[in-house]
N, C-alpha and C positions, 0 to 999 in steps of 0.2 A: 305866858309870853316869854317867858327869863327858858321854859324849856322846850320850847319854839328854837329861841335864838340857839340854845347850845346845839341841836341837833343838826340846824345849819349849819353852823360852825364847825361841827363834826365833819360834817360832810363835804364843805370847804375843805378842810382838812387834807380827808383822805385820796380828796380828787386831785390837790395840790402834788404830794407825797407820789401817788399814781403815775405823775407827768414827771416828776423828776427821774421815778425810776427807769421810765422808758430812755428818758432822755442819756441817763449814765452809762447804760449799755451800750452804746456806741460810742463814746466817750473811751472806757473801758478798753473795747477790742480794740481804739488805735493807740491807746498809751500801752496797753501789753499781747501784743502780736503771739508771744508766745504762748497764751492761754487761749488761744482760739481753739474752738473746738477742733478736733484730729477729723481730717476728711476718710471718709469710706476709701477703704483701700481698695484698688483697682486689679483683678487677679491677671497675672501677666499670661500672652496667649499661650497656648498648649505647644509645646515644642512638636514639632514633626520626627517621628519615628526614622533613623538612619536607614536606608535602604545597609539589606544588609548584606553580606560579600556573594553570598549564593545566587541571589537575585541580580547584582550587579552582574555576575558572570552571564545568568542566562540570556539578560540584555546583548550582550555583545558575541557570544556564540551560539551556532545554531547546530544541533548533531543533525548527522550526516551519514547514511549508511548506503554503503557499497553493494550493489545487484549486477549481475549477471544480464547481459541482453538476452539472450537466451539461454531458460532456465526452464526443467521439463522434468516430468513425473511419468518412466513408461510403463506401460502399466497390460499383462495378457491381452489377448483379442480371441483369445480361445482355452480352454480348461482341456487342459493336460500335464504329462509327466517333462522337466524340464530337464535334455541331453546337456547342456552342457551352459554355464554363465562362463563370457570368455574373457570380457576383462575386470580388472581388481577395483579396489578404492585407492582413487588418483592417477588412475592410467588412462590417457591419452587416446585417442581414435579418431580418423579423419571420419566425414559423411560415407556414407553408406556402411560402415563399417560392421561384422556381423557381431552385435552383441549377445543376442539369446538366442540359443537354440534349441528348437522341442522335439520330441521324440513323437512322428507324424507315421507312425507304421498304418494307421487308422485310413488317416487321410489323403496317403497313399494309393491304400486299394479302391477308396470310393473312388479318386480319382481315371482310376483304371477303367473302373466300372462305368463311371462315364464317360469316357471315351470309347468305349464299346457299344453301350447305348447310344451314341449318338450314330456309328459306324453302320448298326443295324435298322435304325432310323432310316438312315438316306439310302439305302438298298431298297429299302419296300417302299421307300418313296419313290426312285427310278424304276422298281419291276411294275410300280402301279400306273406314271405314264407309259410302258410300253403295254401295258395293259390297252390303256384308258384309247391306243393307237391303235391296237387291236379290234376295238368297242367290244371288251372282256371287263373292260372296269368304269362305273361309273365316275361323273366329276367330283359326287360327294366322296368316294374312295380316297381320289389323289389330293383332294385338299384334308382329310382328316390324317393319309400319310404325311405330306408337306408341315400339318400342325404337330405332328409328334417328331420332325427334325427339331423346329424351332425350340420345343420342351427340351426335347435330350440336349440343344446345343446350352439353352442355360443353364441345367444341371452341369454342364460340363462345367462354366463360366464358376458356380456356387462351388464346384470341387476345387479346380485356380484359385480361388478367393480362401479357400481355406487351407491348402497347403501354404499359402503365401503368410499367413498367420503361422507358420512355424518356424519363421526365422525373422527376429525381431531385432531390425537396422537401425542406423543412428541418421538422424536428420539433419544434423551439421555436426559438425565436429567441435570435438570439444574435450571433458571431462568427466570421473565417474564418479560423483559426490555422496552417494549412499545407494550401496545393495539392500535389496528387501528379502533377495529368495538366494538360492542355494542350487548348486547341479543337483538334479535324478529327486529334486522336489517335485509332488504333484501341487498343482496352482488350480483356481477357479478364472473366469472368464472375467475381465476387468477387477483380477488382483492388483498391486504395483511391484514390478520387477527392481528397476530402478534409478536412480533422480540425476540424471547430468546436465551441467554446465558448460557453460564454454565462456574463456577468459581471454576472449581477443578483442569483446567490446565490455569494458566496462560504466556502468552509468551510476551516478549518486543519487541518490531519493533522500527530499527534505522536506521540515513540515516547519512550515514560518508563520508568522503572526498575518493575521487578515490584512494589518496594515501595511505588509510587502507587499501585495498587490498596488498599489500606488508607486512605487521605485523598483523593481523589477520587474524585468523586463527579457526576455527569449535575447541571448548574446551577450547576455551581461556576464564578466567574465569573475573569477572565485577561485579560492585558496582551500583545497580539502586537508587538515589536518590530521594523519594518523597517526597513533601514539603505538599502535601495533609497531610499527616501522621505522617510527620516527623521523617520516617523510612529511614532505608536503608535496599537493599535486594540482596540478593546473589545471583546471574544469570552466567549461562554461553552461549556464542557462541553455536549454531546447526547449522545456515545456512548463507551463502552467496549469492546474487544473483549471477545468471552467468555474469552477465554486467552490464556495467555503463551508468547511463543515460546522455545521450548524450547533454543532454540541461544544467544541474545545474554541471555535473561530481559529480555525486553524489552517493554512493554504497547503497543497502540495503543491513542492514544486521538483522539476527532474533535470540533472544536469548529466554533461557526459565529459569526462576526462579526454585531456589533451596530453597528446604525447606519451613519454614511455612510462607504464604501469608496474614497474618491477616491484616484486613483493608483495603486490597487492591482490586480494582475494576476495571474491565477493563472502556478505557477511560481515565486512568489516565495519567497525562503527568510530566515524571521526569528527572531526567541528568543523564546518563548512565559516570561512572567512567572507565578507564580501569588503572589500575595500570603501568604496561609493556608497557604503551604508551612511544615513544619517542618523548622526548619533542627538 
């Protein structure tokens, strides 16, 4: 009995003891605030990266490179000896003007040739109607002479056609941007002689973000910046490509300069301004 009792006693006790201590714990944290436990620190967010001044630039400038309207690569239409190259690098020539000249002694005499051929042609073509008037010559006769004018007249036509390939004209006027060949060279047939321009229309080609498509717009007008010149030049919008290239997302777009172009060259590379840009 007597260890009976202590054992509840004991147990009394400890259950006593148990409830106090729960009870002190909260007791405790509001008479000392400052022993509370330290809360899990909070890691502050990831700062965002500065754009940096390179990036900043390309945002707001777009390069811009200066082309020629017409811009041309001439290049043989027949394999021979070259008489004479007449103008330099940066000389000048209106349309038609004779640039190359070939040494056509060749195609001279065929030409000759077929004009003779044709001459003898149409003689036995008339001896053979007054034949055929006679009934000396049958109809098969004058139509197989009639078919051998028609031959010799295109041979004529292929000899014109090839003399005319030995003087090599200018299709507008313009400039002489690079020589390929030399006088009293021999050349092959679709060599390139050589590359001119002409700088009376100049147009700027640009490659803008896909999302200029949404604000530009054909007439929208721009600011070319060259540092060649240390100009600037007044352009507007003409064209848009119909699509975006699929690899960079990238649009072209074409504008053409207003007013006076002094200085300016095609080739040149500058930063196209657009005002109405939103930034």
């Amino acid at each position: 009995m007597r260890t009976t009792a202590r054992c509840s006693a004991t147990v009394f006790l400890a259950g006593v003891l148990t409830l106090a201590g729960l009870a002190a714990v909260p007791a405790a944290a509001q008479q000392d605030p400052a022993k509370k436990a330290p809360a899990a620190a909070v890691p502050p967010p990831a700062a965002k990266p500065a754009a940096s001044e390179p990036a900043r630039k390309s945002e707001q400038e777009i390069s811009a490179l200066v082309v020629a309207d017409d811009d041309a690569t001439l290049s043989s239409q027949m394999a021979g000896r070259i008489k004479r190259v007449h103008p330099r690098i940066g000389d000048g020539f209106g349309k038609g003007a004779l640039l190359v000249e070939f040494d056509c002694v060749e195609q001279e005499a065929r030409l000759l040739s077929a004009q003779a051929e044709l001459l003898g042609a149409r003689e036995t073509h008339v001896s053979k109607l007054r034949l055929q008037g006679l009934g000396a010559a049958g109809e098969l006769e004058v139509t197989l002479a009639a078919a051998a004018v028609e031959k010799s007249r295109a041979q004529l036509s292929v000899a014109e056609a090839q003399i005319g390939f030995c003087r090599v004209t200018a299709p507008y006027g313009g400039r002489v941007a690079r020589l390929r060949v030399k006088s009293f060279e021999t050349v092959a047939a679709g060599q390139p002689l050589m590359e001119i321009v002409t700088q009376s229309q100049l147009r700027v080609q640009m490659l803008m973000p896909a999302s200029a498509a949404g604000w530009v717009k054909p007439g929208a007008r721009f600011l070319v910046k060259i540092g060649d010149t240390g100009r600037e030049y007044a352009a507007r919008v003409t064209k848009l490509n119909s699509r975006v290239d699929a690899v960079n997302q990238s649009l072209e777009v074409e504008g053409r300069f207003e007013g006076k172009t002094a200085a300016l060259l095609p080739g040149m590379i500058g930063t196209a301004v657009f005002p109405q840009r939103p930034q």
